[in-house]
C-alpha positions in Angstrom: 131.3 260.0 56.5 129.7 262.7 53.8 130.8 259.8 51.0 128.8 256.9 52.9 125.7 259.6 53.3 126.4 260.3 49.5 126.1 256.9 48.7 123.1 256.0 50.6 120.8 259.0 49.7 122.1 257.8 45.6 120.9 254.2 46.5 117.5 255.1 47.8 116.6 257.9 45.0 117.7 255.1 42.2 116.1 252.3 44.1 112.9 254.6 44.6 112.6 255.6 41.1 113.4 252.2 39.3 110.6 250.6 41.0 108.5 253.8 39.5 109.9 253.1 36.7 109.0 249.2 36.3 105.8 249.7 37.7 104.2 251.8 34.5 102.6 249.5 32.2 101.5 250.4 28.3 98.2 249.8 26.9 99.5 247.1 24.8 100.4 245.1 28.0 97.2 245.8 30.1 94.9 244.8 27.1 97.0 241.5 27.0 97.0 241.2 30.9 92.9 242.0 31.0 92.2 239.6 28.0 94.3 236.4 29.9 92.1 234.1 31.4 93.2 234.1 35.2 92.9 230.8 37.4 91.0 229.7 39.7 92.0 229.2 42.9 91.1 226.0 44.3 88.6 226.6 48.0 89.3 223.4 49.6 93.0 221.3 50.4 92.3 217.8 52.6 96.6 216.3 53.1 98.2 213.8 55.6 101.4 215.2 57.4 103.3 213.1 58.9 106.6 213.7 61.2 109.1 213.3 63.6 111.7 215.0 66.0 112.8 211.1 66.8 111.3 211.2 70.4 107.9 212.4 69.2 106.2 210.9 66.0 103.2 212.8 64.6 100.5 211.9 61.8 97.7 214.2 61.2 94.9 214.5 59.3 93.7 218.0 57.6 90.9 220.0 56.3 91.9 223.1 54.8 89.3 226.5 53.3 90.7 229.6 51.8 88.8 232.0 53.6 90.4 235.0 51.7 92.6 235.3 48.4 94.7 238.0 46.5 97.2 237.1 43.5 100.3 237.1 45.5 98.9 235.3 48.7 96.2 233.5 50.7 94.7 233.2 54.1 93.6 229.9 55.4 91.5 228.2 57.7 92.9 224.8 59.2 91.1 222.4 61.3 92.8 218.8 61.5 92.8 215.7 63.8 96.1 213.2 64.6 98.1 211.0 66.6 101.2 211.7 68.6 103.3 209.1 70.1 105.8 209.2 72.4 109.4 206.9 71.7 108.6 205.6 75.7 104.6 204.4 74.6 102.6 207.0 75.6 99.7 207.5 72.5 98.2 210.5 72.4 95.4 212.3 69.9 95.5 215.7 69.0 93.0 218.4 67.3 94.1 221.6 65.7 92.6 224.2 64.3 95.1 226.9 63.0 94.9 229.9 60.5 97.4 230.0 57.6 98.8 232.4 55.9 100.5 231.2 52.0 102.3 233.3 50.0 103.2 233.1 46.4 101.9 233.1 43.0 103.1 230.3 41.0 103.8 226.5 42.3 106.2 227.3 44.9 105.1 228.8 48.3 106.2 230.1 51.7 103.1 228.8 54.4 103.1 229.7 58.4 100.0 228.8 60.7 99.4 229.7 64.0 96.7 228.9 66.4 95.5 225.6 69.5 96.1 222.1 69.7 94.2 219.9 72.0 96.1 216.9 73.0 94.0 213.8 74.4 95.7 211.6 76.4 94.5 208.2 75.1 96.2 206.1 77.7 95.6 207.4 81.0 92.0 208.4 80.0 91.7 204.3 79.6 93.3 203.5 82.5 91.5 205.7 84.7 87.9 205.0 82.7 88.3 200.9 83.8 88.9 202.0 87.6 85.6 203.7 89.2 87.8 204.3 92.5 89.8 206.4 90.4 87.5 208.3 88.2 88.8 211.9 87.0 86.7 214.4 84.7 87.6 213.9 80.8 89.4 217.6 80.8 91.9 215.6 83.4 93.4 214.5 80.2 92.9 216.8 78.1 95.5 219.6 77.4 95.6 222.9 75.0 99.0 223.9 73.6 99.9 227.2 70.8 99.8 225.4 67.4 102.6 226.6 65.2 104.1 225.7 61.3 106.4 227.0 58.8 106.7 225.8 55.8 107.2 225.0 51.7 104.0 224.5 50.0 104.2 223.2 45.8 100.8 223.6 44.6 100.3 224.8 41.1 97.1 227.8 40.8 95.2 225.5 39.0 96.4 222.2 40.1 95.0 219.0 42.5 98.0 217.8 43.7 99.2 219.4 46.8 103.1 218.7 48.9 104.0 220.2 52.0 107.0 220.4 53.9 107.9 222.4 57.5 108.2 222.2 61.0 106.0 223.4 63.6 103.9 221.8 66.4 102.6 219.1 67.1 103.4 218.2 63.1 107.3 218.4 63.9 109.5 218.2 61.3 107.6 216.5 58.2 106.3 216.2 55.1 102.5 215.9 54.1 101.0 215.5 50.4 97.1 215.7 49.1 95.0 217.0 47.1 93.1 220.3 46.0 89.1 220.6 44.9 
């Protein structure tokens, strides 16, 4: 027992002091990291997703702000419109609006959003709207759900193209691409 506390009080004082360690820069390097232009990070991302869990099909639509930025990671904004469909016919239209979190400083990122959905029964609001006999409010169809995603994002700093790929709701599993200005 004393050898495994040994051990482990000699991993955390070397791990502890290496990161010290690496952490100290020279002059040499901040003059060189000061004088390098940094990148721009692009404001605005508009992509299409599309996806599938093979009973439910999903195609959406998105407009995506950086509301805040640091080096290492981002927080986003998403608002986006779509269409579900059910493998038995039912159509449906749904409108998210989520706040994402992207992390990473190159092209490859880890992304997860979180926020509501409103789904929008297409079909029964028609069906009911032709019938005055069997008229029913439009929130009668009309449904809020948790919007979720986690994800890979490639998008270079700089760069306008922009691929995603992830599962969450209601995007299911899927892959979207677009662009960044």
């Amino acid at each position: 027992m004393q050898l495994k506390t040994s051990i482990l009080i000699i991993l955390i004082f070397v791990s502890a002091t290496s990161s010290f360690v690496a952490g100290q820069t020279t002059d040499q390097e901040q003059i060189i990291e000061s004088l390098t232009p940094k990148s721009e990070v692009t404001k605005n991302n508009i992509y299409v997703f599309t996806g599938t869990s093979l009973v439910f099909s999903a195609f959406t639509l998105v407009y995506e702000r950086n509301i805040f930025s640091k080096p290492e990671s981002q927080w986003n904004i998403r608002a986006g419109w779509g269409m579900n469909a059910i493998i038995w016919g039912n159509t449906t239209h749904h409108y998210l609006l989520n706040f994402c979190y992207v992390s990473g400083q190159k092209n490859h990122h880890f992304e997860a959003c979180l926020g509501a959905a409103m789904l929008f029964d297409r079909s029964y609001y028609l069906y009911y709207k032709n019938d005055p006999d069997l008229y029913e409010p439009f929130s009668y169809f009309t449904d809020w759900y948790p919007s979720a995603y986690v994800g890979y994002r490639f998008k270079k700093p700089d760069g306008k193209f922009l691929f995603r790929a992830g599962i969450g709701w209601p995007d299911q599993f899927g892959v979207g691409c677009g662009f960044s200005f």
